[in-house]
C-alpha positions in Angstrom: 53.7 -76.9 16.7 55.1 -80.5 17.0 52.6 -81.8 19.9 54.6 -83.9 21.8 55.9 -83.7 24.9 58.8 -82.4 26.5 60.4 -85.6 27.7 60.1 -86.8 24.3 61.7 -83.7 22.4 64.5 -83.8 25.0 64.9 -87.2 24.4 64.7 -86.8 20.7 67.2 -84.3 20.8 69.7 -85.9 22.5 69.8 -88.6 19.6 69.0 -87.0 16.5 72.2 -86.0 14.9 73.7 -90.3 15.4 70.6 -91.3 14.3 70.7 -89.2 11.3 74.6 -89.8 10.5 73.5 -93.8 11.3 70.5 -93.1 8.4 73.2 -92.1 5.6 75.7 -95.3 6.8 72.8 -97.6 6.2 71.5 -95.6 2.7 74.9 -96.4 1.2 74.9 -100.2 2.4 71.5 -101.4 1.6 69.9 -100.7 -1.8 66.5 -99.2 -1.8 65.0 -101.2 -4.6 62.5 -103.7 -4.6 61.4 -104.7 -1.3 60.2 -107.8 0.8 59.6 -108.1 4.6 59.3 -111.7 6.9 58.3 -110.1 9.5 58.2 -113.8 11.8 61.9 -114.6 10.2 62.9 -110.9 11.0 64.5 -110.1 7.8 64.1 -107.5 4.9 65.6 -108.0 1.3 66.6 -105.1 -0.7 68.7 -105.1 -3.6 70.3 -108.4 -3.2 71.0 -107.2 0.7 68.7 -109.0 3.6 69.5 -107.6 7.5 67.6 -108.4 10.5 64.7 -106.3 11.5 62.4 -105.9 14.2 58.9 -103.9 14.0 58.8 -100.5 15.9 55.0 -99.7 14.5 53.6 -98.2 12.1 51.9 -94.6 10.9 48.3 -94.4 9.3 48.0 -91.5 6.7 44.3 -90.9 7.3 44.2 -91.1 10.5 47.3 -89.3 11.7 48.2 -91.9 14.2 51.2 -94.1 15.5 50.6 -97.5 16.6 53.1 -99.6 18.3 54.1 -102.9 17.2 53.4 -104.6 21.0 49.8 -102.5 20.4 49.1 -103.8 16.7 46.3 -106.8 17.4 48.1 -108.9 14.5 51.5 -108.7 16.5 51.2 -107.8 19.9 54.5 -107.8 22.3 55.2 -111.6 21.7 55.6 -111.8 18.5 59.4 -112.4 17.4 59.7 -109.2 15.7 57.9 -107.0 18.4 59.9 -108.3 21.6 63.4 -106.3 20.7 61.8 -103.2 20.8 59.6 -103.6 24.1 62.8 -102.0 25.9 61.7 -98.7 24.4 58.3 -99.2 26.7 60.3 -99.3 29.9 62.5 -96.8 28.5 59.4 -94.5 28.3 58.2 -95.7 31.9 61.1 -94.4 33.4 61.5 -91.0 32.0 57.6 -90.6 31.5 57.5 -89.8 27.5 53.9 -91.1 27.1 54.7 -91.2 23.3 56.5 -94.5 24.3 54.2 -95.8 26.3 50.9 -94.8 24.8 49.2 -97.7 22.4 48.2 -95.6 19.8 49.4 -91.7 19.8 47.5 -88.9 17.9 49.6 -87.3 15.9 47.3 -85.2 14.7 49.1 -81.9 16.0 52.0 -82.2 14.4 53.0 -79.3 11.8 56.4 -79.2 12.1 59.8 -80.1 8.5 58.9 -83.7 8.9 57.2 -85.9 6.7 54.9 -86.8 9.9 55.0 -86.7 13.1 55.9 -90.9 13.0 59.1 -90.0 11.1 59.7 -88.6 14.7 58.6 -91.5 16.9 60.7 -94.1 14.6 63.9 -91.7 15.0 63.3 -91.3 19.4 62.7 -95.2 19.0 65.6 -95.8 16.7 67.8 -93.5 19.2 66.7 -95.9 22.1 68.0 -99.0 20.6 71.0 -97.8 18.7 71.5 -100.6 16.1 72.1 -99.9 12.3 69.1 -97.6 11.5 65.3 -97.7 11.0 63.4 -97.9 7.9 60.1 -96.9 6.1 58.3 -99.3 4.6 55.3 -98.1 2.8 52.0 -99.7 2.5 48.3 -98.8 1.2 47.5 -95.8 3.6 50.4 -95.5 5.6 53.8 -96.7 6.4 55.4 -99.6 8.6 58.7 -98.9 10.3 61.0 -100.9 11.1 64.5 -101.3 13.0 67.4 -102.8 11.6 69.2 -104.1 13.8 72.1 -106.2 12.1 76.1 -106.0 12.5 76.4 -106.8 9.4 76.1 -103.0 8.4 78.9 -100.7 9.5 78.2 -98.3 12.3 79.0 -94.5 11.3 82.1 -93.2 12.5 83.3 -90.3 13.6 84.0 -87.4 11.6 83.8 -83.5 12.2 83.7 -82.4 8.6 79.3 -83.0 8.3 78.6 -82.4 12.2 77.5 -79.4 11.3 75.1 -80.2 8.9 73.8 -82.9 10.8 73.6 -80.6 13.7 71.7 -78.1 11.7 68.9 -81.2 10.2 69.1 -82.5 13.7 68.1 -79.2 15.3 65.3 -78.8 12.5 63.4 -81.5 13.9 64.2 -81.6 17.7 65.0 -77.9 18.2 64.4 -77.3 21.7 68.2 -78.2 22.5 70.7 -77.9 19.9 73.5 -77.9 23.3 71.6 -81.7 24.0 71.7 -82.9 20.0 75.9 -81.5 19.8 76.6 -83.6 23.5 74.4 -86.7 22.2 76.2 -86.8 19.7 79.9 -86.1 21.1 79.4 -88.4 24.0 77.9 -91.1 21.6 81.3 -91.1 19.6 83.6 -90.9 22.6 84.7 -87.1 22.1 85.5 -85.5 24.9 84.3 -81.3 25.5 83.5 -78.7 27.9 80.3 -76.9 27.8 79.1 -73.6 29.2 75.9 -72.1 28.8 77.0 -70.6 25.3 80.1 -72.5 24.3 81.6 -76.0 23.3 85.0 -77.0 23.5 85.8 -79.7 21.8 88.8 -81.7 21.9 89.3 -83.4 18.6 90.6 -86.8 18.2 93.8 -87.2 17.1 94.8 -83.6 18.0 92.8 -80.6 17.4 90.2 -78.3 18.0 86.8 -76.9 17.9 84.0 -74.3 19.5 80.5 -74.2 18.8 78.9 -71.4 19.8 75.5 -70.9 21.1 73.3 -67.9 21.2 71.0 -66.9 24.1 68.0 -69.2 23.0 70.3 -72.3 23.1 70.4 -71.9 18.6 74.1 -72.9 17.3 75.3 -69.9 15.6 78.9 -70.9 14.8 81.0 -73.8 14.4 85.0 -73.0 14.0 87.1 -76.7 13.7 90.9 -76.6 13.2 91.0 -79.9 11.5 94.4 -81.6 11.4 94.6 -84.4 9.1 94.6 -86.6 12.0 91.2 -85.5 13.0 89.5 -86.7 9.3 87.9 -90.2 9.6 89.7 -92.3 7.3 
């Protein structure tokens, strides 16, 4: 039982598998070492590597909660590191996901493969801004997250030969529409396809192929790529 709300696991869905391939780009350039945050200068320093951040919110252990940034009394939606991420608000406004738009959200429901249910909020949010990636950032009793939002890291590129893994982590976490995480994620790297109720066709940069097929409740049950060399990021 995840406990949130349609418009948010359709959302969710849509963006999972970039934000996850993003996730492993920005693992192999920043060095999860020591740590420090400034939050006001907008920068975290791992490793010898500082990027620009902003503050999504943060998740409370004990009390199973998300809390936004713009909610947080010792930020609030003024505060330099709050105010790039108050576009995920009106985001939520518009397509009604009351996970964006709620102060504080009980997550109290949530059972599902993640961590927590605010691994889930920080990937949605993350998906909303695009950028470089989010991060965890641990604390007594819970964990801060933050976006990174810096061009200094590279953005993942396109390349068929994980899509389905990330398909299949994607649809672990947002599995109401594996059809929505394979488009999301297609569209996002400029691929163009066809898609029926039960099959993707998709036309491989650089010449090539590939089908993914779907079974009757939407689940991918096969992936089949002819991969020409041309189609292999380099």
């Amino acid at each position: 039982m995840s406990g949130f709300s349609p418009a948010f696991e359709r959302l969710g869905a849509a963006r999972a598998a970039v934000v996850l391939q993003q996730q492993e780009t920005l693992a192999e350039f920043l060095p999860r070492e020591d740590w420090s945050a400034d939050l006001t200068a907008r920068t975290y320093a791992s490793g010898g590597v500082t990027v620009r951040v902003s503050l999504l919110g943060s998740y409370a252990a004990r009390e199973r909660t998300w809390l936004w940034g713009w909610a947080n009394p010792q930020f609030g939606d003024a505060h330099p590191a709050v105010a790039p991420t108050l576009v995920i608000r009106a985001v939520g406004e518009r397509l009604g996901i009351p996970e964006f738009t709620t102060p504080e959200v009980d997550l109290s429901s949530y059972a599902g493969p993640a961590g927590h249910g605010g691994e889930l909020i920080a990937m949605a949010a993350g998906g909303v801004l695009g950028g470089a990636g989010y991060l965890g950032a641990g604390y007594d009793g819970g964990s801060a997250y933050l976006h990174v939002d810096d061009p200094q890291v590279p953005a993942a590129r396109w390349d068929p030969v994980p899509l389905p893994r990330l398909l299949a982590n994607a649809a672990s976490l947002f599995p109401r529409e594996p059809r929505l995480t394979l488009a999301g994620f297609l569209s996002h790297h400029r691929v163009p396809y066809r898609q029926t109720d039960v099959l993707t066709e998709v036309m491989l940069p650089g010449g090539g192929a590939a089908r993914a097929a779907f079974d009757g409740l939407g689940r991918l049950v096969e992936w089949d790529a002819d991969l020409t060399p041309a189609t292999v990021a380099t």
